[in-house]
C-alpha positions as CSV (number, residue, x, y, z in Angstrom):
1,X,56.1,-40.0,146.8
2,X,58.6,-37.4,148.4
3,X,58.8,-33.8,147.3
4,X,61.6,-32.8,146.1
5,X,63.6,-30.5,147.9
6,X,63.0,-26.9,146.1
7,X,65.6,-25.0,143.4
8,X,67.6,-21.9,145.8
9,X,67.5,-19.9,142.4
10,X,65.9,-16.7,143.1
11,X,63.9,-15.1,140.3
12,X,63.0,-11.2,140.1
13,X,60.2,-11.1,137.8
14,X,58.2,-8.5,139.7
15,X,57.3,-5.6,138.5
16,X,58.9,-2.7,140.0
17,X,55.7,-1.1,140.0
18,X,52.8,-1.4,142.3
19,X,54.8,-1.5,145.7
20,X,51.5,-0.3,147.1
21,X,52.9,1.6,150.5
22,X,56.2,-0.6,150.7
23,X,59.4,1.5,148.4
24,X,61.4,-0.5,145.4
25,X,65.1,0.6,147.5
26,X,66.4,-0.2,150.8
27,X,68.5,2.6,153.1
28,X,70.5,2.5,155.6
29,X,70.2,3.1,159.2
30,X,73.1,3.3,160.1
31,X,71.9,3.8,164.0
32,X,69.6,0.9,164.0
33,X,72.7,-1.4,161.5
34,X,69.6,-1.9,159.2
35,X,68.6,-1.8,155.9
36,X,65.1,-0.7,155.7
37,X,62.5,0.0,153.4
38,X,62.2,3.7,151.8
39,X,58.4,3.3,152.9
40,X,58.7,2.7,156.4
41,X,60.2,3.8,159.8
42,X,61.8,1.6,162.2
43,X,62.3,2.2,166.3
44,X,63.9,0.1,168.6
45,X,61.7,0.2,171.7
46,X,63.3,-2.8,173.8
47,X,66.6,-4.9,174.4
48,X,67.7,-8.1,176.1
49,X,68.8,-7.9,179.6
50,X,68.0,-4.1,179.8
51,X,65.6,-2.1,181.3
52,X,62.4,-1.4,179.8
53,X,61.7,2.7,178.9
54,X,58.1,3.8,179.8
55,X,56.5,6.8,178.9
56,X,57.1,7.7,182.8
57,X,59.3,5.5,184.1
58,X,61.3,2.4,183.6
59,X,60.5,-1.5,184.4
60,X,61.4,-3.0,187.4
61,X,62.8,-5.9,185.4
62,X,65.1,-6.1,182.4
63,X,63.9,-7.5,179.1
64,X,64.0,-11.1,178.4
65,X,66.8,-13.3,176.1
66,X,65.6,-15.0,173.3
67,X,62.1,-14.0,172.1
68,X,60.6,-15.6,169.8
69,X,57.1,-15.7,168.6
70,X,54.4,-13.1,170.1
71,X,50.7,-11.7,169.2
72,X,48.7,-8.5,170.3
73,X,45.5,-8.7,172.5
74,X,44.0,-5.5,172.8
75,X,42.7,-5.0,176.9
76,X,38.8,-3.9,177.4
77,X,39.5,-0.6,179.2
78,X,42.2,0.7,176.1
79,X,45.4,0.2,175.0
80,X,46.7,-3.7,174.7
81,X,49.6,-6.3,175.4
82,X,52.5,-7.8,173.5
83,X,52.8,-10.8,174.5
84,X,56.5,-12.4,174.2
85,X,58.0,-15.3,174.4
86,X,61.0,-16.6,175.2
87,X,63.0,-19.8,173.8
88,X,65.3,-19.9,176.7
89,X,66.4,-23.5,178.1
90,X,66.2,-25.2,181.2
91,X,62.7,-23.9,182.5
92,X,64.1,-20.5,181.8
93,X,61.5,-20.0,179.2
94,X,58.1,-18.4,179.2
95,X,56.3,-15.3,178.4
96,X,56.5,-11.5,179.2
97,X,53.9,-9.0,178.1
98,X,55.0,-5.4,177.4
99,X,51.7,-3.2,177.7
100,X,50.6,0.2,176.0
101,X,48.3,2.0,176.0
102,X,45.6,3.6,173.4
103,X,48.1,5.9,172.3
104,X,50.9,3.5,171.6
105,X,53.3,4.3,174.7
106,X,54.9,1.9,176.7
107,X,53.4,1.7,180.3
108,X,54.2,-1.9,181.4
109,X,56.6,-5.1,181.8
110,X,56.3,-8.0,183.2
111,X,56.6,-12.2,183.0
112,X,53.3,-14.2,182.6
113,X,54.5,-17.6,182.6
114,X,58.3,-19.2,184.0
115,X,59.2,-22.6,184.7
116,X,59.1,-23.6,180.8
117,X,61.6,-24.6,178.0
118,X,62.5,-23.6,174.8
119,X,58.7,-21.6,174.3
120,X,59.2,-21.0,171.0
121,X,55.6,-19.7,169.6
122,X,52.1,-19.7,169.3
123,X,48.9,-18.0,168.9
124,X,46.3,-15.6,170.2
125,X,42.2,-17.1,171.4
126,X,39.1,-16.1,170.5
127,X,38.6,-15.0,173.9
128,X,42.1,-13.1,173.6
129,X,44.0,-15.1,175.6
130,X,47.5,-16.4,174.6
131,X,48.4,-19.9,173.7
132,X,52.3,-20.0,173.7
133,X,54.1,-23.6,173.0
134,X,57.3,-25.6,173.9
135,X,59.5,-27.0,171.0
136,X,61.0,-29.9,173.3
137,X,60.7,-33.4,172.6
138,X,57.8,-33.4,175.6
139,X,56.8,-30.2,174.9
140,X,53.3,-28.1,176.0
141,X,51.3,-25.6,174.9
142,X,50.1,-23.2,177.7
143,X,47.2,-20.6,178.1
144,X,48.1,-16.9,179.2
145,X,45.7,-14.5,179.7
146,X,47.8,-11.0,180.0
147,X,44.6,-8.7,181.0
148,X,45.5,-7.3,184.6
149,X,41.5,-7.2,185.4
150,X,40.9,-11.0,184.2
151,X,40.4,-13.5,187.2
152,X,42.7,-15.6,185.4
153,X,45.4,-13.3,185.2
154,X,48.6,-14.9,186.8
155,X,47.0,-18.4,186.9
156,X,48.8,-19.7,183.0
157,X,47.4,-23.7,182.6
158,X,48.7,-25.8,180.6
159,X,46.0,-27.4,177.7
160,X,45.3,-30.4,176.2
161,X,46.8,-29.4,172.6
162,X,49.8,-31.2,173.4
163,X,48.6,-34.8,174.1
164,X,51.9,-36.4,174.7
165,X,54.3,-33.9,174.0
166,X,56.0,-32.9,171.4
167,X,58.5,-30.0,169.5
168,X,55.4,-27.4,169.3
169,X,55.2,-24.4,167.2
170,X,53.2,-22.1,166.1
171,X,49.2,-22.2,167.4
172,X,46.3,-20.7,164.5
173,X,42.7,-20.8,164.8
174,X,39.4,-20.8,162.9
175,X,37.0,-19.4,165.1
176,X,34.0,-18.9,162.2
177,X,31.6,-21.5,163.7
178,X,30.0,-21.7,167.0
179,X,33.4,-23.4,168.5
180,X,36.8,-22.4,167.5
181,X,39.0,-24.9,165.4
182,X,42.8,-25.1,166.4
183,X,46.0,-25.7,164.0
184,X,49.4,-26.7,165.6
185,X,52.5,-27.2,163.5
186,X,55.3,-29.6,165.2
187,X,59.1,-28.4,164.4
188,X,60.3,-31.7,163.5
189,X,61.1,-33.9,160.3
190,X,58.3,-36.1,160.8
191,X,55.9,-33.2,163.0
192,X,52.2,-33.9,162.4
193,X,50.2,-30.8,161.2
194,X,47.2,-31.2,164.5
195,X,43.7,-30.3,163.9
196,X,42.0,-30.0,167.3
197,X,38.5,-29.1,167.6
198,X,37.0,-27.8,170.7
199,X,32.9,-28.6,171.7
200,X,33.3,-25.7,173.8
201,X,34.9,-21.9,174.3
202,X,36.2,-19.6,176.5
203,X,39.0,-20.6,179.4
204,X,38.9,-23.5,180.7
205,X,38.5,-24.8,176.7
206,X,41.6,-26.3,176.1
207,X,42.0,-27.7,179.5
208,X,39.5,-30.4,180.1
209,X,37.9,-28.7,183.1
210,X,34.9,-27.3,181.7
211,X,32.3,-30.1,182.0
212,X,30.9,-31.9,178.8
213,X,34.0,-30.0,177.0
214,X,35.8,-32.3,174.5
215,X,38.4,-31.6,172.2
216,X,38.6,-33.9,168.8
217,X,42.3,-34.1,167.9
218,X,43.1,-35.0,163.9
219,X,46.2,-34.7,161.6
220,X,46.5,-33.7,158.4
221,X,47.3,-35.7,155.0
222,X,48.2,-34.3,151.7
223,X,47.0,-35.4,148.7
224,X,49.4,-33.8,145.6
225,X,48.8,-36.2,143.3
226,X,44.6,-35.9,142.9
227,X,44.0,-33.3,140.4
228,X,43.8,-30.7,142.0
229,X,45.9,-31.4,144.9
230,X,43.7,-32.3,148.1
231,X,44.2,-33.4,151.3
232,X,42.1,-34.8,154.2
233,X,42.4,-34.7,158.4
234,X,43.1,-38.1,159.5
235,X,42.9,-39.6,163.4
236,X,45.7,-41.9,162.4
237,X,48.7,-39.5,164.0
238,X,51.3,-41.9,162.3
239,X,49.3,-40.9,158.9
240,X,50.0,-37.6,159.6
241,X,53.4,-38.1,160.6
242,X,54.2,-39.9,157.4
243,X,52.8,-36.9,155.4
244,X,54.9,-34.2,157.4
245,X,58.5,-36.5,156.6
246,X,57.1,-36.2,153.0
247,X,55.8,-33.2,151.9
248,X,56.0,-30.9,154.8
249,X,59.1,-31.7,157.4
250,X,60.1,-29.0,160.0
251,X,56.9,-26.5,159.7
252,X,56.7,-23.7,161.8
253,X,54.7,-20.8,161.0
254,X,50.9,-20.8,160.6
255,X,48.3,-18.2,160.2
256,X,44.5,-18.3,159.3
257,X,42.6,-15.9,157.2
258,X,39.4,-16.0,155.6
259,X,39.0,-19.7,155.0
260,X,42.8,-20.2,154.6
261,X,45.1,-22.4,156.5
262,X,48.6,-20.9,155.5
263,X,52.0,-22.8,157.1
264,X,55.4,-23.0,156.3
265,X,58.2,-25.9,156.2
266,X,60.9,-24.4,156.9
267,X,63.6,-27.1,155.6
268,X,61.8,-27.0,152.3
269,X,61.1,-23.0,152.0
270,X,57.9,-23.4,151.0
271,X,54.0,-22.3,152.1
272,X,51.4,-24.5,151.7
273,X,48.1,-22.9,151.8
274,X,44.8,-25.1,152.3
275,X,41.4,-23.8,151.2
276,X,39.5,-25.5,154.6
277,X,36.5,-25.3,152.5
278,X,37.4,-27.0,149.5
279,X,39.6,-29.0,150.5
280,X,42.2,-28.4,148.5
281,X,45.6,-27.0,148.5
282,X,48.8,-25.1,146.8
283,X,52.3,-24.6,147.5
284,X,55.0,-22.4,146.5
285,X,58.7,-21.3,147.1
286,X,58.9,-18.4,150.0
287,X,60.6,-15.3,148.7
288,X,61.0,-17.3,144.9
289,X,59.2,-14.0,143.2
290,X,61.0,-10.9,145.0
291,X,59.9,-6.9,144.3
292,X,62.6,-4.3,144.8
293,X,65.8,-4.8,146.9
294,X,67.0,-7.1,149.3
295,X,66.0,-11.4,148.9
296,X,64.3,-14.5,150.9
297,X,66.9,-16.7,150.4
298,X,66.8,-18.0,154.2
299,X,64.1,-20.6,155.8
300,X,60.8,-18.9,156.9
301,X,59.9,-19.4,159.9
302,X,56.9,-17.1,161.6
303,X,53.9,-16.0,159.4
304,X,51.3,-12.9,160.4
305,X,48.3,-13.2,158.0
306,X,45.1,-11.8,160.5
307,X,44.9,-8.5,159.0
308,X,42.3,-7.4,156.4
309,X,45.0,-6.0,154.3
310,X,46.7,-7.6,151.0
311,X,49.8,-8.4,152.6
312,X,51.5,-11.7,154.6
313,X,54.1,-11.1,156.5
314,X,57.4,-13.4,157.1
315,X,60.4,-13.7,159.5
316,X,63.6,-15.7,158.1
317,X,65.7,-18.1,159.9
318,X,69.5,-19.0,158.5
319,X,70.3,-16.5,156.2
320,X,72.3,-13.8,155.5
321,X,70.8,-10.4,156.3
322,X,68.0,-12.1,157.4
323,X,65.0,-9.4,157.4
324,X,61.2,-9.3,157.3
325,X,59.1,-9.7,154.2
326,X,55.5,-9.0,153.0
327,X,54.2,-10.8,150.5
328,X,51.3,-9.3,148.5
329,X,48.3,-11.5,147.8
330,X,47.6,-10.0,144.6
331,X,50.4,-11.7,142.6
332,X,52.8,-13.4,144.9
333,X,55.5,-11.1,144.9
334,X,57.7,-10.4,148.0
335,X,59.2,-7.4,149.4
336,X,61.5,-6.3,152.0
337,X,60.8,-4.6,155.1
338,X,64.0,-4.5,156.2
339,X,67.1,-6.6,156.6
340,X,70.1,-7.0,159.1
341,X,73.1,-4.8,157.6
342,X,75.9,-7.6,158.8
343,X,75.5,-6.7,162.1
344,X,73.8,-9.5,163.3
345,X,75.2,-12.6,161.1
346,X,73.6,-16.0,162.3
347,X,70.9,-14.2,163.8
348,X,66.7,-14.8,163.0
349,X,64.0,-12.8,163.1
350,X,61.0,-13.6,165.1
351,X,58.1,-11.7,167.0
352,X,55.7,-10.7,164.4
353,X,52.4,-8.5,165.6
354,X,50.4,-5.8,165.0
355,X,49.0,-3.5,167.1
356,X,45.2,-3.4,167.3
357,X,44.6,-0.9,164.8
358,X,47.1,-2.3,162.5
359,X,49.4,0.8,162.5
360,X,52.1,-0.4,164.1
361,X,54.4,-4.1,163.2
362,X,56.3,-5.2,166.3
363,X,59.5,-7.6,165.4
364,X,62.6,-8.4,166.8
365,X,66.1,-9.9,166.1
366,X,66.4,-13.4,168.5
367,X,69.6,-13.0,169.3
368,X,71.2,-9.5,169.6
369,X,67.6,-9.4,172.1
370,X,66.0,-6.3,169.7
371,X,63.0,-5.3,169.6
372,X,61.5,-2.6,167.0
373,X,58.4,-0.9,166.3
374,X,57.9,-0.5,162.3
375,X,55.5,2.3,160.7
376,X,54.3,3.1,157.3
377,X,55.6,6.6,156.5
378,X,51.9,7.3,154.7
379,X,50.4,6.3,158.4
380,X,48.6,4.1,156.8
381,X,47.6,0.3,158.3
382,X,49.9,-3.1,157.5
């Protein structure tokens, strides 16, 4: 049985109350071409083929073309990494870290991994390391580890996620047993949802180096007609591709969060969200219940759902204005960060991560090559 493609009506039955830190209107900056939420402040800290603005200096190399996805790992001696990639073609891809330090100020720049395609996103290790994916048709995923003082610093490897090849996505993990538990979403009408299970941790993991390491590679299979909806991880992969053409096609964003398996597909606009412990499963309409100004109409794309806060947070692909949205746990309800003014028409948003101590939400527009750092005027955490 095929899903049926979802309604584009866009309700507004949100209260206007109970915004929490996020403001009911949207104002202009007219500086940054943004609309952006009364509760928040927005700074543009980087741009595409410019220079890089430290606290004492400037970067010897200009920032890269067409981020997309990126996380945070904090560094053991203070301050951390934002680690970007890039979905440039032609092995003009790859990732760049920006580095900070404790106090939020830019002190770094440079490229941890060339010689890749299209790297379009990915995921942060247990062991703080970055796992950053090809959307190709023979696509990788490959291991970074941005920390200056780690012995595998400038030596990126490319893992086993992969198998084959294929369009990759977005990389989450459940790391509450004793070995860590990896989700991988394929960008593709018939992309396979991956389940891949290491015996091991730590680099070296994901690589098939470590000896008596083995990684146990499933796919996922929805159930929506049990009562309540279930599904199951199969070994079949052509089971699981059969179940991404049908209920899932094109997914892209993934996050985990106590217990949760949250992903989008973005052709459909919908999130499905798996309860890994149950086994079972819901779905909804991104952005179908909007709070205060602004709309979701466009597909989602990347999801940031790590915090311990209330909120998930959302780029959009292929809309107009396309912004960034939180969605609050408590009832469903979206809400506008901000959104482009017109500026920027065609563009995405993409880059989604928090600083360590969650007072910060780094995002960018593909693109125009923009990145921005967004606070909470209360100072509070996102």
């Amino acid at each position: 049985k095929i899903t049926p493609s979802p309604t584009s009506k866009v309700t507004t039955n949100c209260e206007s109350t109970g915004t929490g830190f996020l403001g009911y209107d949207l104002v202009i900056n007219v500086d940054l071409k943004l609309l952006v939420n009364g509760g928040l402040e927005v700074k543009r800290i980087a741009k595409k083929n410019q220079k890089v603005q430290f606290i004492d200096g400037e970067s010897d190399i200009t920032y890269h073309e067409w981020m997309d996805g990126a996380g945070v790992i904090p560094l053991d001696e203070g301050g951390y990494v934002y680690v970007s990639n890039s979905e440039n073609d032609d092995g003009s891809g790859g990732v760049w870290g920006l580095y900070f330090n404790a106090d939020h100020k830019i002190i770094g720049f440079k490229k941890l991994l060339g010689d890749t395609t299209w790297n379009c996103s990915g995921g942060v290790s247990p062991w703080k390391t970055w796992i950053s994916c090809e959307e190709t048709p023979t696509g990788q995923c490959y291991e970074v580890d941005p920390d200056p003082n780690s012995k595998h610093h400038d030596k990126p490897m490319q893992t086993l996620l992969g198998g084959t090849g294929g369009q990759y996505e977005a990389v989450a993990v459940d790391d509450r047993g004793i070995n860590p538990v990896f989700f991988v979403t394929e960008d593709k009408w018939n992309g396979a949802l991956r389940r891949v299970e290491s015996s091991c941790s730590g680099w070296g993991a994901l690589h098939g180096t470590l000896d008596g390491c083995t990684l146990d590679t499933k796919y996922l299979r929805l159930r929506p007609n049990q009562d309540p909806p279930s599904f199951t991880w199969e070994k079949d992969k052509g089971v699981g591709k059969t179940s991404a053409a049908n209920h899932f096609p094109n997914s892209e964003g993934i996050a985990f969060h106590d217990g949760k398996l949250s992903f989008v597909s973005k052709t459909k606009k919908k999130m499905f969200t798996l309860d890994l412990d149950a086994g079972t499963y819901e779905e909804e309409r991104t952005g179908l219940k909007f709070r205060g100004k602004g709309s979701f109409k466009g597909q989602p794309d990347q999801t940031l759902d790590d915090l311990d806060s209330n909120y998930m947070y959302f780029t959009e692909e292929d809309g107009i204005g396309v912004g960034v949205y939180a969605r609050h746990d408590k009832d469903g309800c979206y809400s506008a960060l901000f959104e482009d003014n017109g500026a920027r028409k065609g563009d995405e948003t993409v880059g989604t991560a928090t600083s360590p101590d969650g007072t910060r939400l780094y995002v960018g527009f593909q693109e125009s090559g923009e990145l921005f750092v967004v606070e909470r005027k209360d100072k509070g955490r996102f």
